[in-house]
C-alpha positions as semicolon CSV with decimal commas, in nm:
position;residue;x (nm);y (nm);z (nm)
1;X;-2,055;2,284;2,783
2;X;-1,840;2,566;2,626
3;X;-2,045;2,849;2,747
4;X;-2,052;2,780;3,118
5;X;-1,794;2,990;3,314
6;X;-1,521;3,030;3,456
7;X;-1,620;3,012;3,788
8;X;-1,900;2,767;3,791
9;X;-1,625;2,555;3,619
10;X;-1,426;2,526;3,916
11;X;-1,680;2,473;4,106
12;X;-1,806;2,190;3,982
13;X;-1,444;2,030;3,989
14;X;-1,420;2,112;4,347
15;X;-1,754;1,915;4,372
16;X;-1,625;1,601;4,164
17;X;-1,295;1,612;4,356
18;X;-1,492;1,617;4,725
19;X;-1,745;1,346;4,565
20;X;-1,383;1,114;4,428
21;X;-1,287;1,069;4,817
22;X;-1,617;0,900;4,937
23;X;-1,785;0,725;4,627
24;X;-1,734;0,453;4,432
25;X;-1,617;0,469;4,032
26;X;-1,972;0,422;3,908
27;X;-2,139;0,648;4,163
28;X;-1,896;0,927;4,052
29;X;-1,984;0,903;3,694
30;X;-2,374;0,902;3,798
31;X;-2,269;1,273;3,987
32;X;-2,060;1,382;3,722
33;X;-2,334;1,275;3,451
34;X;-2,632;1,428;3,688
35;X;-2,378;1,756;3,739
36;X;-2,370;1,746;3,364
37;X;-2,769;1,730;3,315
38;X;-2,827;1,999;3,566
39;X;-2,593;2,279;3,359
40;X;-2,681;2,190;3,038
41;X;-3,075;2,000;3,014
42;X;-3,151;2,138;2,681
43;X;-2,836;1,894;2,565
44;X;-2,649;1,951;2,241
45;X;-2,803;2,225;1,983
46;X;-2,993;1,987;1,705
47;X;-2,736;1,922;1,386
48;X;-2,945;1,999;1,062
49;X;-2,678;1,915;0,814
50;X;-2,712;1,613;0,612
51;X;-2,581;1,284;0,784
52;X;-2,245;1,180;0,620
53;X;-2,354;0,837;0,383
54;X;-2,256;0,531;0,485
55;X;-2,005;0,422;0,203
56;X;-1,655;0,172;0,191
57;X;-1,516;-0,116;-0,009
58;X;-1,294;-0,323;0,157
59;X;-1,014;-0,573;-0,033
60;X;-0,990;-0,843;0,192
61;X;-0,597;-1,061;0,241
62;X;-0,531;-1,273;-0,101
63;X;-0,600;-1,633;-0,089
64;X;-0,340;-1,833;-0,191
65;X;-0,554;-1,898;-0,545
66;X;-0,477;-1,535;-0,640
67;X;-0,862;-1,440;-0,551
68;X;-0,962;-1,191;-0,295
69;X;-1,280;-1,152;-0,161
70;X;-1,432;-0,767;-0,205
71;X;-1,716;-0,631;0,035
72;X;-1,823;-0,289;0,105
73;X;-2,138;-0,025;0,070
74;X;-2,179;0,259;-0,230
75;X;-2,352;0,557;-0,221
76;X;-2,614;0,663;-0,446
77;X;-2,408;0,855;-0,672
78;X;-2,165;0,546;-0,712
79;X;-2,441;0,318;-0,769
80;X;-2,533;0,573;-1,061
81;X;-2,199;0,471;-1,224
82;X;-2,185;0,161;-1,213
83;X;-2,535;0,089;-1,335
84;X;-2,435;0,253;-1,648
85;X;-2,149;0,072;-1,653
86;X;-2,246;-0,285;-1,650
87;X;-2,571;-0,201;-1,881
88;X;-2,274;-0,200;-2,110
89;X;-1,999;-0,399;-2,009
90;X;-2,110;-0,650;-1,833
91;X;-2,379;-0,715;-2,092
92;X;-2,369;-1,071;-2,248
93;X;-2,078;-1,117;-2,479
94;X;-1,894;-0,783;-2,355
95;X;-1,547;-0,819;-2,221
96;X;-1,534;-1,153;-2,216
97;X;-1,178;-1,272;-2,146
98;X;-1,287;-1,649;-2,274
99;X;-1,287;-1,414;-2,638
100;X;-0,933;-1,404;-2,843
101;X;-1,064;-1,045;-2,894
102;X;-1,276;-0,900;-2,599
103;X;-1,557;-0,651;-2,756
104;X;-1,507;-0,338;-2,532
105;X;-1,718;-0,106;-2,783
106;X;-2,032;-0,119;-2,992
107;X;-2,253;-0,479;-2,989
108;X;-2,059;-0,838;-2,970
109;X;-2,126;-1,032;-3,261
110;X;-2,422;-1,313;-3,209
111;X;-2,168;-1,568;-3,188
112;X;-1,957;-1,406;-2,879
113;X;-2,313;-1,336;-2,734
114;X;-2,442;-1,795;-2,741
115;X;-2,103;-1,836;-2,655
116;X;-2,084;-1,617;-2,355
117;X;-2,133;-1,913;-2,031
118;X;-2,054;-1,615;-1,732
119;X;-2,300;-1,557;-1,484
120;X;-2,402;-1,208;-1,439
121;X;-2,209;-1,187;-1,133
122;X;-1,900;-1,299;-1,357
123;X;-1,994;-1,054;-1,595
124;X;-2,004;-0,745;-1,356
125;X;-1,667;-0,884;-1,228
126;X;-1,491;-0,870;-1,591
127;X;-1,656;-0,498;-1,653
128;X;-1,475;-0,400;-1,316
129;X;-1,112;-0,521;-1,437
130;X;-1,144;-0,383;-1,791
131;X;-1,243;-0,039;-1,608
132;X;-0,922;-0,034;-1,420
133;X;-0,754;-0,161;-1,743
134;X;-0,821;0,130;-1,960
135;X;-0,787;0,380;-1,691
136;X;-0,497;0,315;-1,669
137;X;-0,377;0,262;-2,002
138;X;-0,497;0,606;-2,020
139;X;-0,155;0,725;-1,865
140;X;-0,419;1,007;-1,658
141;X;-0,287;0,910;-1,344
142;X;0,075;1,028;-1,367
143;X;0,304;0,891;-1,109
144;X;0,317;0,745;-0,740
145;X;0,603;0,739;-0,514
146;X;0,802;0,791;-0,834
147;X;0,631;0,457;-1,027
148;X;0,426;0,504;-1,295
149;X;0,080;0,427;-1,202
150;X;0,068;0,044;-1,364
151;X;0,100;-0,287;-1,263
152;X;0,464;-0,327;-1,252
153;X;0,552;-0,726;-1,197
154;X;0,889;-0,875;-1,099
155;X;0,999;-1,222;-1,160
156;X;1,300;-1,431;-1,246
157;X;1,453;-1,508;-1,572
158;X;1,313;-1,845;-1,598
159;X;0,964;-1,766;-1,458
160;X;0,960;-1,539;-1,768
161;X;1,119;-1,835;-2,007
162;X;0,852;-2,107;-1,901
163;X;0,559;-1,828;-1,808
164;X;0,498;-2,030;-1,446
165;X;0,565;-1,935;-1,143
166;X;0,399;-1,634;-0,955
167;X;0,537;-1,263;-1,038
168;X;0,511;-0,991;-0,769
169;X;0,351;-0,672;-0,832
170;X;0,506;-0,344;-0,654
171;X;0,167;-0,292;-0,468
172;X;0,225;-0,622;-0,316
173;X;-0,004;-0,827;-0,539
174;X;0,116;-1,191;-0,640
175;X;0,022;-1,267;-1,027
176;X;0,072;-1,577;-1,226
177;X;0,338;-1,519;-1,466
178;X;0,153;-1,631;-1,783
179;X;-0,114;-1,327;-1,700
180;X;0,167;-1,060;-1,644
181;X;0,250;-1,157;-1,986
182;X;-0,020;-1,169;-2,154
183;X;-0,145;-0,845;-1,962
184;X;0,185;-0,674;-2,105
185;X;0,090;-0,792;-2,478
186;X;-0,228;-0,630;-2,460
187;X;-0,053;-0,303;-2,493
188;X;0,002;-0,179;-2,171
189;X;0,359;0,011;-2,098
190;X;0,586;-0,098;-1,789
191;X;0,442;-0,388;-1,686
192;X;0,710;-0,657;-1,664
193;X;1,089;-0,572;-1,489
194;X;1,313;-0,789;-1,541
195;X;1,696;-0,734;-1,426
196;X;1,922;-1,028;-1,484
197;X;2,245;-0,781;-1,555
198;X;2,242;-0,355;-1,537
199;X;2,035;-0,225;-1,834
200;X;2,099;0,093;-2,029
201;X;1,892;0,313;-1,836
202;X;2,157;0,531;-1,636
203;X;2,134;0,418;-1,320
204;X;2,453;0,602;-1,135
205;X;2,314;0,985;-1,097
206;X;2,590;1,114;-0,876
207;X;2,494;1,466;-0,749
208;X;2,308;1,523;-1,044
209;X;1,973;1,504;-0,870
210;X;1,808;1,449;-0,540
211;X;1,536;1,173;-0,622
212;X;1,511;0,876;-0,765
213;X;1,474;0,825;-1,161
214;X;1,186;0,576;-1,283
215;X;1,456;0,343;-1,378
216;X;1,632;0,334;-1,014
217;X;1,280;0,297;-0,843
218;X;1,215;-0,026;-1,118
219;X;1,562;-0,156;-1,025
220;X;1,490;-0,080;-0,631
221;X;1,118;-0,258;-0,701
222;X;1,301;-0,571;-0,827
223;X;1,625;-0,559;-0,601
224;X;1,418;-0,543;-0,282
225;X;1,000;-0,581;-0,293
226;X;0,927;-0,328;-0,009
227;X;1,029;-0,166;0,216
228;X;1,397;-0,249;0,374
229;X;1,321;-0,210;0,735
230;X;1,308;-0,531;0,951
231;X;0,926;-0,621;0,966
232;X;0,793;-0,350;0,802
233;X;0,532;-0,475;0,538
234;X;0,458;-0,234;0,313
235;X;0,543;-0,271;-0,052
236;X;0,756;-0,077;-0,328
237;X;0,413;0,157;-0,431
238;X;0,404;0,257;-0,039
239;X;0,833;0,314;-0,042
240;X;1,039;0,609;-0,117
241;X;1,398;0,610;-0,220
242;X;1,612;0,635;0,067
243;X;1,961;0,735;0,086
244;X;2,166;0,444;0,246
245;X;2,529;0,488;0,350
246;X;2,553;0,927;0,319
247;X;2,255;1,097;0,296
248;X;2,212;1,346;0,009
249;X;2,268;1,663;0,239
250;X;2,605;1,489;0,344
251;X;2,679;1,490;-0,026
252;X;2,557;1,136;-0,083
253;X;2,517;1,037;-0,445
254;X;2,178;0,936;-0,583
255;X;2,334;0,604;-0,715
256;X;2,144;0,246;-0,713
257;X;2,402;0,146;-0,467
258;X;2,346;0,381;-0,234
259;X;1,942;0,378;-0,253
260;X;1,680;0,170;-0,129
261;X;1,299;0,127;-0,078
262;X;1,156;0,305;0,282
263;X;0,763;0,363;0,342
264;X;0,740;0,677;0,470
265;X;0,740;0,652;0,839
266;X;1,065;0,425;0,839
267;X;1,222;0,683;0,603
268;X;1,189;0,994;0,846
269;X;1,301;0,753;1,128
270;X;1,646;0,693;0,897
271;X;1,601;1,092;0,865
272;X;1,587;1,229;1,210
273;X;1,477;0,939;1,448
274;X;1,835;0,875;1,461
275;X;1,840;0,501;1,279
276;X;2,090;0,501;1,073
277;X;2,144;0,278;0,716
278;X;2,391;0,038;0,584
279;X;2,416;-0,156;0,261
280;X;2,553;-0,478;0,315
281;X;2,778;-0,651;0,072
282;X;2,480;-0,883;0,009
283;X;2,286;-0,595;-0,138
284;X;2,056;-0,598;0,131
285;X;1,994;-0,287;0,391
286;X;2,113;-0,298;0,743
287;X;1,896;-0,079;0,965
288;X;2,066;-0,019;1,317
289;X;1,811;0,168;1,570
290;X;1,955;0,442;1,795
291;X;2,187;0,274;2,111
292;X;1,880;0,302;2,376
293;X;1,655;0,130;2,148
294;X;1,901;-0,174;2,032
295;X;1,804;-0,479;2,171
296;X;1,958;-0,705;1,890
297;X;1,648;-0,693;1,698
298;X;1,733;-0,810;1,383
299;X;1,892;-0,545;1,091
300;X;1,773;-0,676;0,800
301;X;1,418;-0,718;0,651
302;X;1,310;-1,081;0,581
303;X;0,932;-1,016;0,490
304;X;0,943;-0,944;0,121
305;X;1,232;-1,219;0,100
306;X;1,106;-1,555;0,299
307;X;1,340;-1,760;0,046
308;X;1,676;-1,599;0,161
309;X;1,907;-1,701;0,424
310;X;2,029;-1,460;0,693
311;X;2,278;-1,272;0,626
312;X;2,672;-1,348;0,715
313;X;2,686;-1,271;1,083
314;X;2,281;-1,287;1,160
315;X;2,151;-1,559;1,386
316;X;1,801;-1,765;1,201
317;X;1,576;-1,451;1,355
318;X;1,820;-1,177;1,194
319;X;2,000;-1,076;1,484
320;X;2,399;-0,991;1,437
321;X;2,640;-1,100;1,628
322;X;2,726;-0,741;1,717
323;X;2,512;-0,427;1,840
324;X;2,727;-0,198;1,633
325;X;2,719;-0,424;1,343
């Protein structure tokens, strides 16, 4: 206990420390436990306040259908909500995405309402996604990481041509091309990037400024996924713009060659944990870790990129030829 002193502190070491020579582990802890009992028997002062509630919802791993399975306990309050909520939305013949035109406000018509086949708990699941759909068409939540908070997709020129194929969001989230689309037609701003050649959006900053612009971090989100650092998984919404070949306090420009996507802890490692950053002619980001840490792990990031090939002068795990490559 905090209040004992000084004195009878050391004493009771002295005690344990005599008792450690000629007893056994568990007989030690019964003396240290009985020592315990014997300075303090009243135990810990009662704790009045009110117990923290027991509240989570967990996302669990995507399947490779798209779904994901969702489990977790609300709180009163919560519960509150979301009652209201789905008295509403999840109401038969409200947001129903079988409709050409969902009813989000006022009473469906009769005809949405016999034609409406969802179970409740399909209901309650299509009043959940148009939440997060107008919240954020809202705009409310400004930016993350310097990407506007949206669900910003990636995918190839053809992908988009044919709508099939899977798109990648920059929070890591695969998504069928044909709903990326027809999620961006419904209104919603920056939802599809798409960079077959350089766009208009100025892209080469020079010194002008320190961090990325919105249109870097989109051409950083579609030029490399995630993070840059070999087997690091987090995506672009979890990244920062790093500085690659001269930092920006060595007078390195804040141009889209000389950027790329670091989460946070990889970034201050790049920053003063004494890796250091190359980008290869490939594009892609060489990280080489400081000389007492380089074991010919491999320099380049294959994660958000299982369809490439190593690199000219990696080995089929990523490893170059050279430690000082």
């Amino acid at each position: 206990p905090l209040w004992v002193d000084p004195v009878t502190l050391l004493q009771c070491e002295a005690d344990l420390v005599a008792d450690a020579r000629v007893k056994t582990p568990e007989d030690l802890r019964k003396a240290a436990a009985d020592l315990l009992y014997r300075l303090d028997q009243d135990g810990p002062e009662p704790d009045d306040s009110e117990p923290d509630p027991k509240r989570a919802i967990n996302h669990g791993k995507q399947r490779s259908d798209g779904t994901s399975e969702v489990s977790g306990t609300i709180d009163a309050e919560t519960r509150a909500y979301w009652d209201a909520i789905n008295d509403k939305w999840a109401a038969p013949g409200m947001c129903n995405p079988a409709d050409a035109v969902p009813c989000i406000s006022g009473t469906p018509t009769q005809e949405q309402i016999d034609n409406d086949t969802r179970t409740a708990a399909q209901r309650r699941h299509d009043a959940y996604k148009m939440v997060g759909r107008m919240i954020l068409k809202t705009g409310m939540l400004g930016e993350h990481n310097g990407f506007p908070v949206a669900v910003i997709g990636t995918c190839t020129v053809s992908d988009l041509e044919k709508r099939t194929g899977m798109a990648l969001t920059h929070t890591g989230t695969k998504l069928p091309v044909k709903d990326l689309v027809q999620m961006a037609a419904s209104g919603a701003d920056h939802y599809l990037v798409v960079f077959d050649d350089h766009t208009e959006q100025p892209l080469y900053m020079g010194r002008a400024r320190r961090t990325a612009t919105v249109a870097q971090r989109f051409a950083l989100f579609a030029r490399d996924l995630g993070c840059t650092k070999p087997n690091c998984t987090a995506p672009a919404s979890r990244s920062q713009a790093h500085h690659v070949n001269t930092n920006w306090r060595d007078d390195g420009p804040t141009d889209i060659t000389n950027l790329t996507l670091a989460c946070g802890p990889d970034n201050r490692l790049a920053d003063t944990g004494g890796w250091t950053t190359t980008m290869g002619p490939d594009g892609r980001t060489h990280w080489t870790p400081p000389p007492l840490l380089d074991v010919g792990q491999p320099r380049t990031n294959h994660y958000h990129h299982p369809t490439l090939y190593p690199t000219e002068g990696e080995d089929s795990d990523g490893e170059t030829d050279s430690p000082t490559d």
